[in-house]
Structure formats: C-alpha cells, structure tokens
C-alpha positions as CSV (number, residue, x, y, z in Angstrom):
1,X,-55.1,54.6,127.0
2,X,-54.6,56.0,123.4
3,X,-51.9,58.5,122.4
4,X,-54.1,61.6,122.6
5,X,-55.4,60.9,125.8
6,X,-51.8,60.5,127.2
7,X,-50.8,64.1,125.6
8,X,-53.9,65.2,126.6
9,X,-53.5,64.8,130.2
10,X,-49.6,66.0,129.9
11,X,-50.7,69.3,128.5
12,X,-53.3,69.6,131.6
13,X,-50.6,68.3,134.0
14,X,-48.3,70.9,133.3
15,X,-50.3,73.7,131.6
16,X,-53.0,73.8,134.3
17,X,-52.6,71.8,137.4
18,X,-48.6,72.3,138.2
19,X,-48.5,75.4,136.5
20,X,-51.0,76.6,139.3
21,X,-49.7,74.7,142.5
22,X,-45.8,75.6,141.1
23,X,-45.6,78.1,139.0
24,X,-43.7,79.4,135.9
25,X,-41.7,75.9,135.0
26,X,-38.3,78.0,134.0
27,X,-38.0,79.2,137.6
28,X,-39.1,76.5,139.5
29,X,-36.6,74.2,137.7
30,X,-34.0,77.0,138.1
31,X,-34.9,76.5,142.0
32,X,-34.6,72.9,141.7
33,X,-31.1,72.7,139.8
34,X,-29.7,75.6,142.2
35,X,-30.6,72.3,145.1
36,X,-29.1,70.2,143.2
37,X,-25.7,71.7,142.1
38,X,-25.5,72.1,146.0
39,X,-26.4,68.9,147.3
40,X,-24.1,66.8,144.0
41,X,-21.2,69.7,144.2
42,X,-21.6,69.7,139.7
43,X,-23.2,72.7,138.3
44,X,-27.1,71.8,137.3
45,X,-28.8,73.9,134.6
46,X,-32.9,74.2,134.7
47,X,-33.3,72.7,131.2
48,X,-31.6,69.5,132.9
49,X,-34.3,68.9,135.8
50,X,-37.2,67.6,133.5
51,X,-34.1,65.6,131.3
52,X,-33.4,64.0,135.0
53,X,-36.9,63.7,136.0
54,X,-37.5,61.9,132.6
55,X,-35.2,59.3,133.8
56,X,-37.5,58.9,136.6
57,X,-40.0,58.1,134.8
58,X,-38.3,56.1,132.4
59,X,-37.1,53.5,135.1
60,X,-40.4,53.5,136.7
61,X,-42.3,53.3,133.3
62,X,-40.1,50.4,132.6
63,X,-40.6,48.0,136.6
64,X,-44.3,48.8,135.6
65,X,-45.7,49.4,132.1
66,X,-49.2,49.5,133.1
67,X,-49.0,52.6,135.0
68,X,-49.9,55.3,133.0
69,X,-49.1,58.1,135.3
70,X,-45.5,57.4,134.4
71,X,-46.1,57.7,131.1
72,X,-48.1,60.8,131.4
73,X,-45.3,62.5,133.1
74,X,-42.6,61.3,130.9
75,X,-44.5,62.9,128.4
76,X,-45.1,66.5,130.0
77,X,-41.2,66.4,131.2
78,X,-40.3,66.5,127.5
79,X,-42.9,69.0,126.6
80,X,-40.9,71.2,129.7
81,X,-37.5,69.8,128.4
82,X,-38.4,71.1,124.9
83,X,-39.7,74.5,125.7
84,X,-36.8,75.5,128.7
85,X,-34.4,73.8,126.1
86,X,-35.1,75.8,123.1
C-alpha cells in the first residue's frame, strides 16, 4: 500500500468512521485517561492515550509488518496525538 493510501484511510478512520461510533476525540480520550489514572494510580492526560495507543501499534506493527491495519492506526493516533497535543 502506498503512502497516500495509508493517510488516506487514517483521515477516514478517524475523521469519519470513529468520529461517528465515538465521538469528539478530546473527550473520549479524556474518558479514557480518567480509566486509566484509576486503574494505574498515576495521573493520565488525554493527549497521552493516542501516545500509548501508538505504542500499541508500534509493537504489533513490528511482530507483523504486513498488516497494514497497524500501520493505518499508528498513523491516525499521531494525527489525534498532534491535534489534542497542540
């Protein structure tokens, strides 16, 4: 799969699709790093959940290359990391 097709479907991913079924990214992360902070007792902040996330994805990217979903997401979780970050 070329670049564009990669950033392509990461913009649709999480511009379109999870926008939809989640909602706005800042709050659901919020939600997400208020679980976490709970459950790991250490204070979680929403532009760290796609930073995490991204380590996901990096570890799974690197067991299998060839699966471009992990790619894809890696991509849209710095795209969300970026724009919660800033």
């Amino acid at each position: 799969m070329i670049r564009a097709a990669i950033l392509d479907q990461a913009r649709d991913c999480i511009c379109v699709d999870r926008q939809a079924t989640y909602g706005d990214p800042h709050e659901h992360f919020t939600a997400v790093a208020n679980v976490w902070s709970v459950l790991l007792g250490v204070r979680i902040e929403a532009h760290q959940v796609p930073l995490l996330m991204a380590g996901l994805k990096l570890v799974r990217a690197s067991t299998n290359p060839k699966h471009i979903d992990s790619w894809v997401d890696l991509a849209g979780y710095a795209a969300l990391a970026g724009e919660i970050g800033a």
